[in-house]
DSSP file (Angstrom, degrees, kcal/mol; ACC not computed):
  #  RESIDUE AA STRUCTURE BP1 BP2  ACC     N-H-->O    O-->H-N    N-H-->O    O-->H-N    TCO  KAPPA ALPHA  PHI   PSI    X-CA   Y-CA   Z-CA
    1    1 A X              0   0    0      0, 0.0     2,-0.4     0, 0.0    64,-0.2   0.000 360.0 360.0 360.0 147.7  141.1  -33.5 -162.6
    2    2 A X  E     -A   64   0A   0     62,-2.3    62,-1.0     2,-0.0     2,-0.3  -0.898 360.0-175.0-115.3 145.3  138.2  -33.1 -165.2
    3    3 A X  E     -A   63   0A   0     -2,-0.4     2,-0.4    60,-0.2    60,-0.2  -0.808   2.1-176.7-151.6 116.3  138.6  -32.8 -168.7
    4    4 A X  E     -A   62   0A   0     58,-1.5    58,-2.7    -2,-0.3     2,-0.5  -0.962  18.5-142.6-118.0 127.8  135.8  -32.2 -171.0
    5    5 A X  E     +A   61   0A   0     -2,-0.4     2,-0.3    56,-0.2    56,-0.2  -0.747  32.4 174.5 -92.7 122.1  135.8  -31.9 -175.3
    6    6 A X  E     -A   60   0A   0     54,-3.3    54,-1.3    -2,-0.5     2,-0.4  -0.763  29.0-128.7-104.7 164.7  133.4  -29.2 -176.3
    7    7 A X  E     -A   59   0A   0     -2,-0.3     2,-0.6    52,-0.2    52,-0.2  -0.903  11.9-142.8-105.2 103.5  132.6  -27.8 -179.7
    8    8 A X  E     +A   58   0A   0     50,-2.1    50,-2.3    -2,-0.4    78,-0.2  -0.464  26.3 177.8 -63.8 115.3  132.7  -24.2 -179.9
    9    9 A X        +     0   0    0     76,-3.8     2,-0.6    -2,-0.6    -1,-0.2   0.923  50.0  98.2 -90.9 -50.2  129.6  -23.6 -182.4
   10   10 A X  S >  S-     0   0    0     75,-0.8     3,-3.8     1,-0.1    46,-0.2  -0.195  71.7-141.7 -69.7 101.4  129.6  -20.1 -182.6
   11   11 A X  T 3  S+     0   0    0     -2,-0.6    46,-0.3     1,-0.3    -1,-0.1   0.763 109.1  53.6 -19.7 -44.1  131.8  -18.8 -186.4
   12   12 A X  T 3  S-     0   0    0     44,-0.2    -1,-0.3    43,-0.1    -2,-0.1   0.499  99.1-161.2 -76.5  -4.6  133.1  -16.0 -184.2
   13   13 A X    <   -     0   0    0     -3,-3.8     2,-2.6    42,-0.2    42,-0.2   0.078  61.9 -14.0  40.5-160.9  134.5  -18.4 -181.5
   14   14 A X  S    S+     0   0    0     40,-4.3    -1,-0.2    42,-0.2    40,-0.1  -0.257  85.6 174.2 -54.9  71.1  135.1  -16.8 -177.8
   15   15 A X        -     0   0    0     -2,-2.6     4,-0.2    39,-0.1    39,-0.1   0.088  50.4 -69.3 -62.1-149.8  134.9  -13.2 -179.0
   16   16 A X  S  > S+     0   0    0      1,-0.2     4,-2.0     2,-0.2     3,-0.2   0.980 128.2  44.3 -90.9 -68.1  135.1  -10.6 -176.6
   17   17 A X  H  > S+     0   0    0      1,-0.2     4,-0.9     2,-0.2    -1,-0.2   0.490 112.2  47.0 -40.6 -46.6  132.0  -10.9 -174.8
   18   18 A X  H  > S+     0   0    0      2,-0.2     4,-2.5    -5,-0.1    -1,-0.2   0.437 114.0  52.6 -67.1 -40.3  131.6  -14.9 -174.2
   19   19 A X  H  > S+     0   0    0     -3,-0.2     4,-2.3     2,-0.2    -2,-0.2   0.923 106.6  51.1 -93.4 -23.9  135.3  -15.0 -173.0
   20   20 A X  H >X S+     0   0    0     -4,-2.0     3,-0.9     2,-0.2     4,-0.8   0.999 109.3  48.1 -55.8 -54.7  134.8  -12.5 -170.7
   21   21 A X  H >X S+     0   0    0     -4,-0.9     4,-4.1     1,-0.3     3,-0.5   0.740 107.7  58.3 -32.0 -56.3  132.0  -14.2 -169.3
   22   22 A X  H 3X S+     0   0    0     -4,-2.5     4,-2.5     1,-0.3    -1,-0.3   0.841 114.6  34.5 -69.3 -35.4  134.0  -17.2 -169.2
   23   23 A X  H << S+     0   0    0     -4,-2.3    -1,-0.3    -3,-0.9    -2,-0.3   0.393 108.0  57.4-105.2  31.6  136.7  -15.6 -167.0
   24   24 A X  H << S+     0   0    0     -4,-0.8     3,-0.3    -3,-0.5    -3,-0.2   0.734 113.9  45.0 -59.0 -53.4  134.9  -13.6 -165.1
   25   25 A X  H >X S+     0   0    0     -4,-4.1     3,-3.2     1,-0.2     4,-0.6   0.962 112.5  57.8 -29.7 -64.9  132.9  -17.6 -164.2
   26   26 A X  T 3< S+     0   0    0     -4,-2.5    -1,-0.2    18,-0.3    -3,-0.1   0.574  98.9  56.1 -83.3  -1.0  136.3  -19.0 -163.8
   27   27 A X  T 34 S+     0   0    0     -3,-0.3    -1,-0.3     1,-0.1    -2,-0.1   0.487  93.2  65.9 -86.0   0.1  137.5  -16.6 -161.1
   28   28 A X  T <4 S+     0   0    0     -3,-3.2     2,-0.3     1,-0.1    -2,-0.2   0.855  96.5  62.4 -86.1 -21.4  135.1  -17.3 -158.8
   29   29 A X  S  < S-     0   0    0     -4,-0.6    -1,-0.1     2,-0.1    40,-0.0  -0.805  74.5-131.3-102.6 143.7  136.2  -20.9 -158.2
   30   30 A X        +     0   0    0     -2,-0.3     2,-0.2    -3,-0.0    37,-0.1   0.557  68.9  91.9 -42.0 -34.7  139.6  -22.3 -156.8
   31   31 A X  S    S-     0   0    0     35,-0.2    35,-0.2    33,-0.0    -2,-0.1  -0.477  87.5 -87.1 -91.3 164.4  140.8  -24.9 -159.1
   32   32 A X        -     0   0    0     33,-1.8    32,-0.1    -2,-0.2    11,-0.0   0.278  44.3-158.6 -18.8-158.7  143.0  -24.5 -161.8
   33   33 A X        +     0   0    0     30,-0.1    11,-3.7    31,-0.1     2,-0.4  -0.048  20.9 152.9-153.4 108.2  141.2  -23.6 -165.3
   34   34 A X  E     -CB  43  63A   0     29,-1.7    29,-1.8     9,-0.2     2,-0.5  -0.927  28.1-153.4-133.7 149.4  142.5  -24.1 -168.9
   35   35 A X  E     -CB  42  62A   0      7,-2.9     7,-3.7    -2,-0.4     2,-0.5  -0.963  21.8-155.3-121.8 125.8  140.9  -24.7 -172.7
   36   36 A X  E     - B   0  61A   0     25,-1.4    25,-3.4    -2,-0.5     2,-0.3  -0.983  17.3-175.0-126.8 159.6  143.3  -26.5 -174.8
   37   37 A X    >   -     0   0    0     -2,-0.5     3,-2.7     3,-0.4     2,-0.1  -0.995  66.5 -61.2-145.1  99.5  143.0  -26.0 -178.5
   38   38 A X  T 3  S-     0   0    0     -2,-0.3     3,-0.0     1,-0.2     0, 0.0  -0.434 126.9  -0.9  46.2-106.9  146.0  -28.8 -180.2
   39   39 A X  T 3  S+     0   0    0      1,-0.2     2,-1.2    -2,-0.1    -1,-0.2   0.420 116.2  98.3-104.4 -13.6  149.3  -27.5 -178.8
   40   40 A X    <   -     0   0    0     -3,-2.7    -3,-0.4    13,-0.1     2,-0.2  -0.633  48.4-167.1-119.6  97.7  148.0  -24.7 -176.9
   41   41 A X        -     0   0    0     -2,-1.2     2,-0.5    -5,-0.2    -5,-0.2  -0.455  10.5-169.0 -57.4 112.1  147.1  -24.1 -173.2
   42   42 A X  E     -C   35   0A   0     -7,-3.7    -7,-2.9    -2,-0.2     2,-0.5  -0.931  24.7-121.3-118.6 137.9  145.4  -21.5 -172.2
   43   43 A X  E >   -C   34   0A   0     -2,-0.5     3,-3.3    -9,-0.2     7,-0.3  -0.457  16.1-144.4 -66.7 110.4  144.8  -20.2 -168.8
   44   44 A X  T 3  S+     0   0    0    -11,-3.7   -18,-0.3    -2,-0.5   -10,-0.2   0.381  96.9  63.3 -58.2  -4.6  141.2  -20.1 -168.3
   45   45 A X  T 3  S+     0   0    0    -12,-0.3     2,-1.2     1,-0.1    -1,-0.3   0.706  88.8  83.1 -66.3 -45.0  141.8  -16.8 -166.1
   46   46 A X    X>  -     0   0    0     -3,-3.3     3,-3.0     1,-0.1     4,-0.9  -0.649  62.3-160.3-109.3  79.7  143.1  -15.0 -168.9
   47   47 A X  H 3> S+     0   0    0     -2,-1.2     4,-1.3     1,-0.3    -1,-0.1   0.420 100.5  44.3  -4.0 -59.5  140.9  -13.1 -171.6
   48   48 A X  H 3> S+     0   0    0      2,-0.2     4,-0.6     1,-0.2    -1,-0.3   0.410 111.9  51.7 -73.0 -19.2  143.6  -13.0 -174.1
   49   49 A X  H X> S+     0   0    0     -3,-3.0     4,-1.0    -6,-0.2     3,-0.7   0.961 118.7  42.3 -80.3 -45.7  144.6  -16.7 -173.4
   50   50 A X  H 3X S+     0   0    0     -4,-0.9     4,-1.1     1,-0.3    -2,-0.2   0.883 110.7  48.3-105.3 -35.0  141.1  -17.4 -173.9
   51   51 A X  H 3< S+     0   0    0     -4,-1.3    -1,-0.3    -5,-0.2    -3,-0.2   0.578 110.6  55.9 -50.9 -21.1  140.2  -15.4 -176.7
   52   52 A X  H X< S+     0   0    0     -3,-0.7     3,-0.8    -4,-0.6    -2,-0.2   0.966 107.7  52.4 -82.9 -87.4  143.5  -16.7 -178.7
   53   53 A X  H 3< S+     0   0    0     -4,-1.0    -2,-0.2     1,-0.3    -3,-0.1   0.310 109.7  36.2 -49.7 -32.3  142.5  -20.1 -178.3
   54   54 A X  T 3<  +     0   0    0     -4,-1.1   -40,-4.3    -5,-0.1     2,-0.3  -0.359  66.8 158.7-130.7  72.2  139.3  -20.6 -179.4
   55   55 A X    <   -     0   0    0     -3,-0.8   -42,-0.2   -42,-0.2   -43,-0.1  -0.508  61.0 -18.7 -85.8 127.2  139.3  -18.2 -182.3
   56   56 A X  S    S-     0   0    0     -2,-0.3     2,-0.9   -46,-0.2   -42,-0.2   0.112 110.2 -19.3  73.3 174.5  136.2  -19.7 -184.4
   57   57 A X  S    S+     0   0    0    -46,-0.3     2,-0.4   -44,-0.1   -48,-0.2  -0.241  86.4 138.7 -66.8 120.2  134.0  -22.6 -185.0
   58   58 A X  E     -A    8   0A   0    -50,-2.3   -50,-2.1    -2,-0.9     2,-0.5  -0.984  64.0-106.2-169.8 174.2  136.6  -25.7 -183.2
   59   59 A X  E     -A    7   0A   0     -2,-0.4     2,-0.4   -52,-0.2   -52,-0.2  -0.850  55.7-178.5-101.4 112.5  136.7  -29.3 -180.7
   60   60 A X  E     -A    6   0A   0    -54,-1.3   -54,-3.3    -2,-0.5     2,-1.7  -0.964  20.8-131.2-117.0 135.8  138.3  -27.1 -177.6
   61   61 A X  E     -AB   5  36A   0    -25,-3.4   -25,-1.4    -2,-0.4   -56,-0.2  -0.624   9.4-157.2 -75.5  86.3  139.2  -29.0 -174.2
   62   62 A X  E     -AB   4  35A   0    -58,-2.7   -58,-1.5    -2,-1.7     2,-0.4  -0.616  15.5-177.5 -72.5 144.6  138.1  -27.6 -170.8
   63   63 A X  E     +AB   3  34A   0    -29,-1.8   -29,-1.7   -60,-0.2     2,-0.3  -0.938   2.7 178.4-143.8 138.9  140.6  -29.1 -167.8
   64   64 A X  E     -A    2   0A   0    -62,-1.0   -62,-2.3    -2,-0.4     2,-0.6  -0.929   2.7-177.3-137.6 138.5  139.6  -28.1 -164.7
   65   65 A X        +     0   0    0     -2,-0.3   -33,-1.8   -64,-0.2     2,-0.5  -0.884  34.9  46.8-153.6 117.0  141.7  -29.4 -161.4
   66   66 A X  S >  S-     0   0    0     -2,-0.6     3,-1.0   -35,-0.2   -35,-0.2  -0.828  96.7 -29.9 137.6-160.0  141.3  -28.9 -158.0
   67   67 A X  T 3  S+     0   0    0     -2,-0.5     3,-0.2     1,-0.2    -1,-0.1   0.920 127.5  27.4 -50.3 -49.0  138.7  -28.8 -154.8
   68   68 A X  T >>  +     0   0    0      1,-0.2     4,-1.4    -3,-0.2     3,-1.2   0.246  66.1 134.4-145.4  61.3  135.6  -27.7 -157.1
   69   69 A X  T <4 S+     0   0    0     -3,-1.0    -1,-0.2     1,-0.3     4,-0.2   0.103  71.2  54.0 -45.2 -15.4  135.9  -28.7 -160.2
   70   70 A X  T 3> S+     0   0    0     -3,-0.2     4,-1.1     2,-0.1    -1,-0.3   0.809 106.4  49.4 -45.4 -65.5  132.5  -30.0 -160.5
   71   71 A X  H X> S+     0   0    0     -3,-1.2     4,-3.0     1,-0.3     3,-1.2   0.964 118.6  46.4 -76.0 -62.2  130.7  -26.8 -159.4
   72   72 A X  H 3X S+     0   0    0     -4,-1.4     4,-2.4     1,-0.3     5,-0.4   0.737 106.2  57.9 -61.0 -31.3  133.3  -24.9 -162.2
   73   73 A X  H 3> S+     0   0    0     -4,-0.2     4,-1.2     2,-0.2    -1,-0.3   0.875 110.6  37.0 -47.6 -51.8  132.7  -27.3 -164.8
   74   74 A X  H <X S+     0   0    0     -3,-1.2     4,-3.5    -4,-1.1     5,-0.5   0.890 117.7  52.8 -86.5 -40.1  128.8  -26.9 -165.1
   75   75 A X  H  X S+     0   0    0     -4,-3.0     4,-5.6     2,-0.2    -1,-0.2   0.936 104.2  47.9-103.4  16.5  128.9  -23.8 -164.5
   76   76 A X  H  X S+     0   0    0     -4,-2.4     4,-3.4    -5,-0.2     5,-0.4   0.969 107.4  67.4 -60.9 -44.6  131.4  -22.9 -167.2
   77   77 A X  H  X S+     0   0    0     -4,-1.2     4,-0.6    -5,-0.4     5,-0.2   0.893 104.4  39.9  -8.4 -89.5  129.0  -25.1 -169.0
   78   78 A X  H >X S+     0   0    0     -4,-3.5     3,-1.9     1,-0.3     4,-1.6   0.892 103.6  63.1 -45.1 -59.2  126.5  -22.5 -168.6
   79   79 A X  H 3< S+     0   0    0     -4,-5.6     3,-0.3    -5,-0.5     4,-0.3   0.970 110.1  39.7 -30.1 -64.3  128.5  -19.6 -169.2
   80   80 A X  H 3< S+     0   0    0     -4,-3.4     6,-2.8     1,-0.2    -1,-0.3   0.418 118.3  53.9 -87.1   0.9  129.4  -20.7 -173.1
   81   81 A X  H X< S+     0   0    0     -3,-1.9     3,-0.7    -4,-0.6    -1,-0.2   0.733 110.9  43.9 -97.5 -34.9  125.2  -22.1 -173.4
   82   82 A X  T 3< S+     0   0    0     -4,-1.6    -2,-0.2    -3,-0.3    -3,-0.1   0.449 112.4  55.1-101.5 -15.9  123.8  -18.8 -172.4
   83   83 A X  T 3  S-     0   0    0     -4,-0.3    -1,-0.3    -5,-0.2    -3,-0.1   0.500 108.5-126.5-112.3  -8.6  126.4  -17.4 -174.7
   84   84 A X  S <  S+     0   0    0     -3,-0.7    -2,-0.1     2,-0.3   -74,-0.1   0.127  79.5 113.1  94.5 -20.7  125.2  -19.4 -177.8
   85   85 A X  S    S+     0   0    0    -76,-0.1   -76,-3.8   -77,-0.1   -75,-0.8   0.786  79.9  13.0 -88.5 -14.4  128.6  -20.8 -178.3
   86   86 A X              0   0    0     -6,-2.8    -2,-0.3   -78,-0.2    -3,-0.2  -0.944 360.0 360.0-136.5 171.8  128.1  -24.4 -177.6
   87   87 A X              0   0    0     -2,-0.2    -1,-0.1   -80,-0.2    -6,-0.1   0.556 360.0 360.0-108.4 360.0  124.9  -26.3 -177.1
């Protein structure tokens, strides 16, 4: 399991565009995917899970678990640099 703290930079946090992006990324790979935000897990699959959760500028958790968890990591990575929202 991986777990990486980002900062979502961008005032508008995962709008619509940037959170697709990000699960559209996270369906191509096999392990798990989730952002936690405090209390709240969201399944990195899920538009509206991900759009809820990192509403605005905030310190958000990616946890990633399974066989390539690497390879999803960097390039969620990418996903959310390419999107502006983190550096």
């Amino acid at each position: 399991m991986i777990r990486k703290k980002i900062l979502i930079e961008n005032r508008f946090g995962l709008h619509a565009r940037p959170a697709s992006l990000f699960v559209e990324m996270a369906d191509r790979f096999e392990s798990s995917i989730f952002l936690i935000h405090g209390n709240h897990k969201a399944n990195g699959r899920s538009i509206l899970d991900v759009m809820a959760v990192a509403a605005g500028v905030c310190e958000v958790i990616i946890e990633i678990d399974g066989p390539d968890e690497k390879e999803a990591l960097e390039a969620l990575l990418n996903t959310l640099r390419q999107e502006k929202c983190i550096n």
